[in-house]
N, C-alpha and C positions, 0 to 999 in steps of 0.2 A: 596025464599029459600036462604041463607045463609051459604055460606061454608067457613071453615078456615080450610086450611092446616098444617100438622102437620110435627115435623121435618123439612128436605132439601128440602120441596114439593114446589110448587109452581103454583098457577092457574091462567089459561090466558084464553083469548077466543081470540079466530082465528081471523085472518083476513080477509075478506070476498077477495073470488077469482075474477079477471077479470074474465065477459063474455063476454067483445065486446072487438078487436081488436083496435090499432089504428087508421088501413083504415074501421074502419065501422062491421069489420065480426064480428058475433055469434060464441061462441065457446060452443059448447053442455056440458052440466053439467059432461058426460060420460069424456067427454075431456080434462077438464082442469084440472091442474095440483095443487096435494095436497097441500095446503100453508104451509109453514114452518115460518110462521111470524106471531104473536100475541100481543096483551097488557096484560102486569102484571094487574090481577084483586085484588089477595089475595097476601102474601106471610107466610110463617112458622118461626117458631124461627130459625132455623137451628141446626146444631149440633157441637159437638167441632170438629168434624174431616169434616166439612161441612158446610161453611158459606154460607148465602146469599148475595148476592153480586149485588142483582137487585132490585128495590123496584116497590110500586103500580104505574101504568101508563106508564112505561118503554116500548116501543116495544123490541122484541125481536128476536132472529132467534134460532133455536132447529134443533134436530136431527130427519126426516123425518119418523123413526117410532115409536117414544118414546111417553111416559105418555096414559094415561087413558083418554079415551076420556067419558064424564058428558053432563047430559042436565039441564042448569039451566035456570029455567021457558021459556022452550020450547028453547031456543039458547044451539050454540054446545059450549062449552070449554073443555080445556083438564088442568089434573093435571101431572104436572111431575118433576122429581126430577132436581135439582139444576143442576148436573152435567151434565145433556141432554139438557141446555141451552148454545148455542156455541157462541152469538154474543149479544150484545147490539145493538138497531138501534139507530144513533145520528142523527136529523134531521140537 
């Protein structure tokens, strides 16, 4: 399946979470803590009062309960808008 966002949107798919600690522990799925960092997959034209400002492959870091979460062939992403994007990650 094939998605293009429209407008200031913007689709990424998550980052998968740690389950092991550094010393070795399991951290139960219940447990660990929701990611807020993803890869730009797609992005939208934008709008005049709303540019894009991220492109394809970009990680990123977002605001903890924003966008729409999508399943694209079976994996989680989420679509959200431009403005619920707070960080670029620079390696």
């Amino acid at each position: 399946m094939k998605i293009k966002p429209l407008a200031d949107r913007v689709l990424v798919k998550n980052d998968k979470a740690e389950t092991k600690t550094t010393a070795g522990i399991i951290i139960p799925e219940a447990a660990q803590e929701k990611t807020q960092t993803a890869s730009v997959i797609a992005v939208g034209p934008g709008t005049d009062d709303e540019k894009i400002t991220v492109k394809v492959g970009d990680r990123i870091m977002y605001d903890k309960y924003a966008g729409t979460q999508i399943k694209i062939d079976g994996e989680d992403h989420l679509i959200l808008k431009m403005s619920d994007i707070i960080a670029v990650i620079e390696a």
